[in-house]
N, C-alpha and C positions, 0 to 999 in steps of 0.2 A: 175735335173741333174743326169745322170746315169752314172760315172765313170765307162771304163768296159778295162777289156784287152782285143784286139784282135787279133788271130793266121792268117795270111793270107797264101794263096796260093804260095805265093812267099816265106812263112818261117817266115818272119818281126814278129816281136810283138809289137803290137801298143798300145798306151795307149790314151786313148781318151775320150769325154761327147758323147757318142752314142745316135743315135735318128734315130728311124725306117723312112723308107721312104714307105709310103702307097701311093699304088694309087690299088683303085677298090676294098677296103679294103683287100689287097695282099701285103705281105711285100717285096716290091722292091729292099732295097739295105739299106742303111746308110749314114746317114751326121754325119760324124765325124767332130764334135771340138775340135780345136787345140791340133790335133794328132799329138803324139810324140813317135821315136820311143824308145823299151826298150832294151835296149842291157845289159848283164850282164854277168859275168865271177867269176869262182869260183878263188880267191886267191892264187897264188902257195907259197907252203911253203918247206922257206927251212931247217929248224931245224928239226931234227930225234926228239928230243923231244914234238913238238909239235902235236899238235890232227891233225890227218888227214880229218876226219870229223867235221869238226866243226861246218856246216852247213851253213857259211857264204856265202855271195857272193856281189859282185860289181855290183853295178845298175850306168847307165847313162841314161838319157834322154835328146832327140835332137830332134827337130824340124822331122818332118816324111818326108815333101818333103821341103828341104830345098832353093829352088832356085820361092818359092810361097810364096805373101804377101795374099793369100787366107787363111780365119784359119778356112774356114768352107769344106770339104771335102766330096763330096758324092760317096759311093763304092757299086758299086752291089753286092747281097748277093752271087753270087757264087765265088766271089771271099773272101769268110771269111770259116776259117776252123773251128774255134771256138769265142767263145766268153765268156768269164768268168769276176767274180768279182779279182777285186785283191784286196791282203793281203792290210790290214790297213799306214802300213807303207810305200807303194807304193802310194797308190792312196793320202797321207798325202805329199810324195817326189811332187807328179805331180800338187797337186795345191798351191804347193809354187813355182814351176817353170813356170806356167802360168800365175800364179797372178802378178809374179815379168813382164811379157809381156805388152807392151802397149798397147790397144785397141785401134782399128781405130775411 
């Protein structure tokens, strides 16, 4: 299992079990599993007292295409900007939120 964040074309950040799609040993695209998307927002604060920096921020994770009983997703690679690991505390948010999903 490779938890990875993904940047796409369209902006979206995905959170997903990536797995390359070879064919002619050429990396074709991606089957993501049970991608979700990551939406997050820094906290607005309204106290003058408090840190304006604080570094926090709001995560939600939601289903990526939500109107599909499909949890396995395949994307061609030129539609991915990046791809990175995510922070421990992310990728720990994301397999409590799949785990709690029921498998077909």
């Amino acid at each position: 299992m490779s938890i990875k964040l993904v940047v796409l074309k369209s902006g979206e950040t995905v959170i997903t079990d990536a797995k390359e799609l070879i064919v002619e040993d050429k990396v074709c695209g991606y089957l993501f599993n049970k991608p979700h998307k990551v939406e997050y927002r820094k906290p607005i604060l309204l106290s003058e007292e408090a840190e304006m920096n604080s570094g926090e921020v709001q995560i939600s994770l939601s289903p990526w295409i939500l109107l599909t009983a499909d949890k396995q997703i395949p994307v061609p690679t030129d539609w991915l900007v990046t791809m990175v690991d995510p922070l421990e505390s992310v990728t720990e948010m994301y397999n409590e939120k799949v785990g709690e999903e029921v498998d077909d």
